[in-house]
N, C-alpha and C positions, 0 to 999 in steps of 0.2 A: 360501146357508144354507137347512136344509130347512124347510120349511111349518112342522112342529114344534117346530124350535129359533128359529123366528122367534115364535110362540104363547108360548114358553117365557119369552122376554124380555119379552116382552109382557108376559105377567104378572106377571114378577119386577120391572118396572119399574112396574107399577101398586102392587105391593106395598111398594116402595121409598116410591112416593111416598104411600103410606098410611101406612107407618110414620113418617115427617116430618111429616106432617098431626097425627097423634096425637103426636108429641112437639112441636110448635110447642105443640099446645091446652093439655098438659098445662103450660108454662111461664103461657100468656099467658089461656087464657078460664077463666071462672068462669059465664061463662052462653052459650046460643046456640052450644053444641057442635058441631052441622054447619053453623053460617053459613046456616040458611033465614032469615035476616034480618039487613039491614044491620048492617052491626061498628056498636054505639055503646061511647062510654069504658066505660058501668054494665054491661057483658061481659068488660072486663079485670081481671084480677087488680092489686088495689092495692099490691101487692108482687111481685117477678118474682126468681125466681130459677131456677139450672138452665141452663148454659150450650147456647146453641142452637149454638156454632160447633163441637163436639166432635161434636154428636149425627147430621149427615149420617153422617159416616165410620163411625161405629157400627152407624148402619143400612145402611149399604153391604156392610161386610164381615157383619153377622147375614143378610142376605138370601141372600149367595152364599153363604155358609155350609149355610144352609139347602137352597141350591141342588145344591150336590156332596153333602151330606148324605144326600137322597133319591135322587139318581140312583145314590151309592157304597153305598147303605145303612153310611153311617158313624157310630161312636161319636165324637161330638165334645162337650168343655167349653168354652163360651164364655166368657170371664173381660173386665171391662170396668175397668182402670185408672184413664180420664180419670172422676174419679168425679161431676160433675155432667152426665155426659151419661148420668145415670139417667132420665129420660124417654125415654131412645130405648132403653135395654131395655126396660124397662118397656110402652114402647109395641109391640114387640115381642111379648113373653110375651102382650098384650092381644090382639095380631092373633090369635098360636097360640091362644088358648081356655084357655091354661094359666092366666094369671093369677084369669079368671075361676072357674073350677075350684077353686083356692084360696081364695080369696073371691067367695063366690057374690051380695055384695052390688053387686057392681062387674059387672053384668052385659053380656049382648051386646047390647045396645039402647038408644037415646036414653038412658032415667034413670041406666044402667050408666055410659054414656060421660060426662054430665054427672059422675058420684061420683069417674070416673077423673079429668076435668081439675081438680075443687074438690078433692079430698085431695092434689094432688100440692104438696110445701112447705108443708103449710099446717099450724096446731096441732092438734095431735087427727088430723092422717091423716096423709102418708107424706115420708120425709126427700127433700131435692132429689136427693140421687147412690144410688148400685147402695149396695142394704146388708141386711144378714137379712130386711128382709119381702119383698125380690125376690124371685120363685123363682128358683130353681136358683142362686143365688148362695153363692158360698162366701167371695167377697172382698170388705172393706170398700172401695168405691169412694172414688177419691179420693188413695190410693197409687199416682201415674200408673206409676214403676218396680219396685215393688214386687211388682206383681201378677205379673211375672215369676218371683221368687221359689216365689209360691202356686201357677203353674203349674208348674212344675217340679215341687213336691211332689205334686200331681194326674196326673201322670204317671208317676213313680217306681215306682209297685204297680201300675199298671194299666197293663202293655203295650198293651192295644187303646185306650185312652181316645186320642185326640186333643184336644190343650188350644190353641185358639184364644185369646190375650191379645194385650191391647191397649194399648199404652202413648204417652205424650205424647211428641212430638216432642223435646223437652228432655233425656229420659232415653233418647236412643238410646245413650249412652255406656256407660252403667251397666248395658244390656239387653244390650250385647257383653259383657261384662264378664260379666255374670251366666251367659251363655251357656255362654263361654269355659270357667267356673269350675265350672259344675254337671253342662254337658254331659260332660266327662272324668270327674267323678265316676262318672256312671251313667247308660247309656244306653238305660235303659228309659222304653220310652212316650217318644211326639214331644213337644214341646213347641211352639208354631209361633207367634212375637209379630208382631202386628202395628203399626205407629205409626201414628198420626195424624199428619200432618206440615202444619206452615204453610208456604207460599208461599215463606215468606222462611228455611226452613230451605238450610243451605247446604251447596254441592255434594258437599262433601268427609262432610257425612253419609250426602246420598246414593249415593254411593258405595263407603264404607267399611262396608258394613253385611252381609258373609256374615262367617259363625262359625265356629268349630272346632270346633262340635260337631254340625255338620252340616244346621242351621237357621238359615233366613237370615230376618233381619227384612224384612218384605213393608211397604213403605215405600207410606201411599196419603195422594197429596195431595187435599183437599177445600177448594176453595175455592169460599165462597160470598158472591154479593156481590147486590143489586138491580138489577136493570137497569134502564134507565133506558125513555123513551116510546120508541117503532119508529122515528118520524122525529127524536128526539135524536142527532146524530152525537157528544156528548159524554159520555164515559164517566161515571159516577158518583162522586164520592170514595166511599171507603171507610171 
């Protein structure tokens, strides 16, 4: 691989793992935003909401996305289904500068970051999943299959838009289905969904998953679990 596509990764995997950084905080701290001091209880959130097991694969596919993005100079709509993995856009838009842009209160520095982890779930600041105050969102999160739907229409008018969505493992059925049904309708502008898949989704979905309408669901399994000490030879439950 060249010097530069090795740099590349490099930093799409530093970005990666900032964007998980920033979607953990926004679930779980209320104080001591970049951890310069010991985690105590009086820095978590007394309430937790915002599911952390949706929010890797969100940031996986928003990075590479990004990634072909800039290289293609492509028009692309990101669309986010599993709708409490709204802290990993969110944490997203905050990496890009955009969010802060829109809200100039929520700024690029320590106080900013502090307003981003305290507002997220909380009364008076921002709902747990993707919803009108995200930028760029067009879809209520939370419609894991749905958003297929809303991508389709996002593409329909707009031959050049490419519509990146994202839907639960559950609703692979229904995203063929959907495919199947809209894509013979009208073949303008891509549509391109992607799942989120658990572990224990089975073979027969991962396999059965190209369409007739010429987009095939991009099936990305994220499995995240703790590991245990370096000299533990026992795995950890789950």
């Amino acid at each position: 691989m060249p010097a530069s596509s090795q740099n590349s990764f490099i930093e799409l995997d530093a970005y990666f793992r900032a964007a998980n950084f920033l979607t953990v905080g926004q679930i779980y701290l209320c104080e001591n935003p970049l951890l310069r001091e010991p985690l105590r209880p009086e820095h978590i959130k007394p309430r937790l909401l915002g599911h952390w097991g949706t929010s890797p694969g969100l940031n996986l596919i928003y990075a590479h996305l990004n990634r072909v993005i800039r290289r293609d100079d492509l028009n692309v709509l990101f669309m986010a289904g599993p709708g409490h993995g709204g802290p990993a856009v969110i944490a997203n838009t905050y990496l890009e500068g955009v969010y802060s842009d829109v809200y100039p209160n929520v700024s690029q520095d320590l106080s900013g970051l502090q307003r981003l982890f305290r507002q997220f779930s909380t009364p008076g600041g921002i709902p747990s999943h993707v919803s009108p105050p995200t930028p760029g969102s067009i879809h209520e999160g939370g419609e894991l299959g749905y958003v297929l739907t809303h991508a389709f229409g996002a593409a329909f008018d707009n031959p050049e838009l490419i519509v990146a969505c994202v839907v639960g493992d559950d609703f692979v059925g229904s995203a063929r289905k959907q495919c199947r049904t809209k894509g013979r309708q009208n073949r303008e502008g891509p549509s391109s969904p992607f799942v989120i898949s658990s572990p224990k989704l089975s073979a027969s979905s991962r396999t059965d998953s190209s369409t007739s309408c010429g987009c095939e669901l991009v099936l990305v399994s994220v499995a995240v679990r703790v590991t245990g000490s370096r000299n533990s030879k026992t795995p950890p439950e789950r």
